[in-house]
C-alpha positions in Angstrom: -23.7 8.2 -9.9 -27.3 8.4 -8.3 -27.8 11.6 -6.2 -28.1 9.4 -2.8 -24.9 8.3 -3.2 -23.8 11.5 -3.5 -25.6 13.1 -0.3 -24.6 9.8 1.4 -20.8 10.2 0.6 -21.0 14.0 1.7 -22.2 13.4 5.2 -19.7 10.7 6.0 -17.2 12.6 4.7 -18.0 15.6 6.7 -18.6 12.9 9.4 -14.7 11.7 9.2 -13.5 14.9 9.2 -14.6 15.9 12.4 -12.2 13.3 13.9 -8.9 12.0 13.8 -7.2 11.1 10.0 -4.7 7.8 10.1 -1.5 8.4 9.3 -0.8 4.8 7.6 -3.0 3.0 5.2 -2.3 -0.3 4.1 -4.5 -1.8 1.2 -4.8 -5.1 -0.3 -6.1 -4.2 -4.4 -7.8 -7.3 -4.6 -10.1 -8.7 -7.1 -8.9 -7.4 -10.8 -9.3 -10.5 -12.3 -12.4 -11.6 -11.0 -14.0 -7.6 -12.2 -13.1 -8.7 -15.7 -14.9 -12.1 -15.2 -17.9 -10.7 -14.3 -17.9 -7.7 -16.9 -17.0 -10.3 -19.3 -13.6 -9.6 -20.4 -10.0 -10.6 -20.8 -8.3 -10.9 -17.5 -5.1 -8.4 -18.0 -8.0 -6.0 -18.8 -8.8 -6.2 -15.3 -5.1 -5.3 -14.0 -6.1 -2.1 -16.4 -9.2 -0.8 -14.3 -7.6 -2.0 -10.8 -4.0 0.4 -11.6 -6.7 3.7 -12.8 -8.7 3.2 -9.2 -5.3 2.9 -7.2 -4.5 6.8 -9.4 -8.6 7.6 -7.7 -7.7 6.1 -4.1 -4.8 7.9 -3.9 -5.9 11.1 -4.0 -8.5 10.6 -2.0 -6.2 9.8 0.6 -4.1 12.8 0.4 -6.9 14.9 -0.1 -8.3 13.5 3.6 -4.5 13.6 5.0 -3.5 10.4 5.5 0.4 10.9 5.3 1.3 7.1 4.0 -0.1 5.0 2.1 1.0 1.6 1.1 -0.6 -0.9 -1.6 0.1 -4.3 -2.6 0.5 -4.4 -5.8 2.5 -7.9 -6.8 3.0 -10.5 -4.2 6.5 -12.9 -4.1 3.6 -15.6 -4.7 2.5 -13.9 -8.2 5.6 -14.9 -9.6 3.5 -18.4 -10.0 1.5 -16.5 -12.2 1.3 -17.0 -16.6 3.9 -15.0 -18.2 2.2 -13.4 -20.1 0.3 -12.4 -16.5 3.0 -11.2 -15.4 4.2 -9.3 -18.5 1.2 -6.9 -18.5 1.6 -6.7 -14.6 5.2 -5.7 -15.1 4.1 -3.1 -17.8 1.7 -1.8 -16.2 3.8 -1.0 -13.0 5.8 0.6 -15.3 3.8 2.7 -17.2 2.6 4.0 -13.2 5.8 4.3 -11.9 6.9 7.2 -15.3 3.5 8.4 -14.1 4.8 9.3 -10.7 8.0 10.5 -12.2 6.7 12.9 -14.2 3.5 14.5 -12.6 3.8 17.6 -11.2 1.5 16.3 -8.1 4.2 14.3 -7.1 6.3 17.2 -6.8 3.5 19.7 -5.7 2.1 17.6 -2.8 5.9 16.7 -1.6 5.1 12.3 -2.2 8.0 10.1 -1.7 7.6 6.9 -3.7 9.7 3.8 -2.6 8.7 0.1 -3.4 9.2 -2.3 -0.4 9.8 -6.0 -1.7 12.2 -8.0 -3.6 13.1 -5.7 -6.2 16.3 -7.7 -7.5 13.5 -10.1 -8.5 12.2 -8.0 -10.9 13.4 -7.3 -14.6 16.2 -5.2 -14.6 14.2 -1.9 -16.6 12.0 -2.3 -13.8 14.6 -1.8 -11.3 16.2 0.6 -13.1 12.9 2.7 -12.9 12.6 2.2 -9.2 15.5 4.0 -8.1 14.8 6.2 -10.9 11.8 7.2 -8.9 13.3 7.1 -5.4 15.9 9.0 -6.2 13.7 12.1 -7.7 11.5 11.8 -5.0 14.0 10.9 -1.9 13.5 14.6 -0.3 9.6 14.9 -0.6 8.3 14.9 3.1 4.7 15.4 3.0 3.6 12.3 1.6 4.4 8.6 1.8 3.7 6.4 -1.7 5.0 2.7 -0.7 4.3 0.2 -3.4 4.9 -3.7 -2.1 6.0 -5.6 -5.4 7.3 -8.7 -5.2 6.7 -8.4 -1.6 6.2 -10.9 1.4 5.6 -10.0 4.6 7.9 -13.2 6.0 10.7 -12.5 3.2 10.4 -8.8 4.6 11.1 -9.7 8.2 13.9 -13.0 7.3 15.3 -10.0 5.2 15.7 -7.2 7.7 16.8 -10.5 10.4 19.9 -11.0 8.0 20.4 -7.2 8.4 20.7 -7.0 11.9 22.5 -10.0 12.2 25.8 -8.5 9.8 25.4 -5.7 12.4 26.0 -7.3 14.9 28.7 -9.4 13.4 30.3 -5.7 12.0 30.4 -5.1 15.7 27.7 -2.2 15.0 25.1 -3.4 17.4 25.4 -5.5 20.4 22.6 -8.2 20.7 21.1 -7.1 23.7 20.2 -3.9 22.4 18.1 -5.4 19.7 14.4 -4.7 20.0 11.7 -3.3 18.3 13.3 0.1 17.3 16.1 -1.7 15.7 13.7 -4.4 14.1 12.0 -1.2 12.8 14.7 0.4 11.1 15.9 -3.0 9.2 12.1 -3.5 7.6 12.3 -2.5 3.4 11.0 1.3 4.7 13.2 2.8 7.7 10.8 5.7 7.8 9.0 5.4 11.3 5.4 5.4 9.9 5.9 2.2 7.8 6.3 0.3 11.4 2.7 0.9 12.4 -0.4 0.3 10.2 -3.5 2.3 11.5 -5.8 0.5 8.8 -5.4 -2.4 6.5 -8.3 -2.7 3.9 -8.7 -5.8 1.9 -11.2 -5.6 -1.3 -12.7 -8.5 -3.1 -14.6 -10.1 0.1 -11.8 -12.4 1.2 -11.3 -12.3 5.1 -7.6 -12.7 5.2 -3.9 -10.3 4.8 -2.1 -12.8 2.8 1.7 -12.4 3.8 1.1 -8.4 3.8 3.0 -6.8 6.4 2.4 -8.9 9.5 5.1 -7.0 11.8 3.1 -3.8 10.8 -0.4 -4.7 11.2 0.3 -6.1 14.6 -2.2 -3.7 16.6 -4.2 -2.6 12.8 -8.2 -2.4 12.5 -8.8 -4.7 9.3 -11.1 -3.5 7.2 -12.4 -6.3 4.8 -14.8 -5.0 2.0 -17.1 -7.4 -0.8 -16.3 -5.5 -4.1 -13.9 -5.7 -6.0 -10.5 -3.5 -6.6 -11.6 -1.9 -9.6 -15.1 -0.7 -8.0 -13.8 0.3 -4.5 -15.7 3.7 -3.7 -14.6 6.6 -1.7 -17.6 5.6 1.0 -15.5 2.1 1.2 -12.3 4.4 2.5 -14.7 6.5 4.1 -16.3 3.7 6.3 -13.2 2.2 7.1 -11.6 5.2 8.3 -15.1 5.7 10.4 -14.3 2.2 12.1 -11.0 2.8 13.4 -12.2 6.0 14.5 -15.0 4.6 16.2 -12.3 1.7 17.9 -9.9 4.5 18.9 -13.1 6.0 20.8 -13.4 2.6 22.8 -10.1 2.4 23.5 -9.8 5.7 24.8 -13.1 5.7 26.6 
């Protein structure tokens, strides 16, 4: 790493510590695939490099203090994907997931892990795995890990719709008192700082959120960034985390 970088990455980090930290970062981990491309090889190779940067990104965050963190790891539109794909995807997730289990960071820095998606879609290890996880970490209050696997942002909120409706038809909840706290609780995550998305970063220089929580990212900066996953750099959190500082200044001014 060249020296400016270094002296750059410094001063904006000293910069963003002066002010206010997000509690809830969203990011989209895109552009694996097209990394590989352009190093020259094989796709799943890709999914390899992207999975070690999400290891680097998180502890960047939880060295800065943001207290949740969610990433997008495997959309309900991947399932479209080769098998093959999929297989090392699904292997991969794995492979992180007994990584979470069994580091003593997880336990040291207090990080609750739960996945928000489909997860009856997914094979049945994998499931088993999740609430292998969730369970060992369902206690930790310090830090938020939520990983969106077979996740939609429109399945989430027809999901957590079905929930409230067998509420009310239990004769738990009456309709008029349905509004955003309720809608809140019903989402894949309960806990009250999934609801609200400070900053939502996209990598891989598309200018969209793909289905990624749209309830959540209502009132979110949107950080869009032109490298891809695998390259991200701590002055790409950095800056984002500048701009939505530098927003919540306007606002407030």
């Amino acid at each position: 790493m060249k020296p400016i970088y270094k002296i750059y990455e410094r001063r904006l980090l000293k910069s963003v510590l002066k002010g206010e930290i997000p509690n809830h970062i969203a990011i989209i981990m895109d552009g694996n695939r097209r990394f590989a491309k352009k190093k020259g090889i094989i796709e799943t190779m890709g999914h390899e490099f992207g999975s070690k940067k999400a290891e680097e990104v998180l502890e960047w965050c939880w060295e800065l203090g943001v207290k949740m963190l969610t990433l997008y790891a495997f959309s309900t539109e991947n399932f479209s994907r080769s098998e093959m794909e999929k297989r090392n995807i699904f292997r991969i997730f794995e492979r992180e997931l007994k990584r979470l289990l069994n580091d003593k960071k997880t336990y040291e820095r207090q990080v609750r892990v739960k996945i928000v998606g489909r997860e009856h879609l997914l094979p049945i290890n994998l499931q088993n795995l999740i609430k292998e996880v969730e369970n060992a970490t369902a206690n930790h209050k310090k830090c938020f890990l939520n990983i969106a696997v077979a996740y939609g942002g429109r399945q989430e909120l027809i999901d957590a719709t079905k929930k409230i409706i067998e509420r009310v038809r239990r004769g738990e909840l009456m309709v008029e008192d349905i509004d955003e706290r309720i809608v809140n609780e019903s989402l894949y995550n309960s806990h009250e700082l999934y609801a609200k998305v400070d900053i939502v970063i996209r990598s891989g220089g598309e200018q969209r959120l793909s289905n990624f929580l749209p309830w959540q990212t209502a009132n979110s900066v949107a950080y869009f960034c032109d490298v891809y996953w695998p390259e991200f750099r701590k002055i790409d959190l950095l800056r984002a985390i500048r701009e939505w500082q530098r927003r919540r200044a306007c606002q407030r001014g």
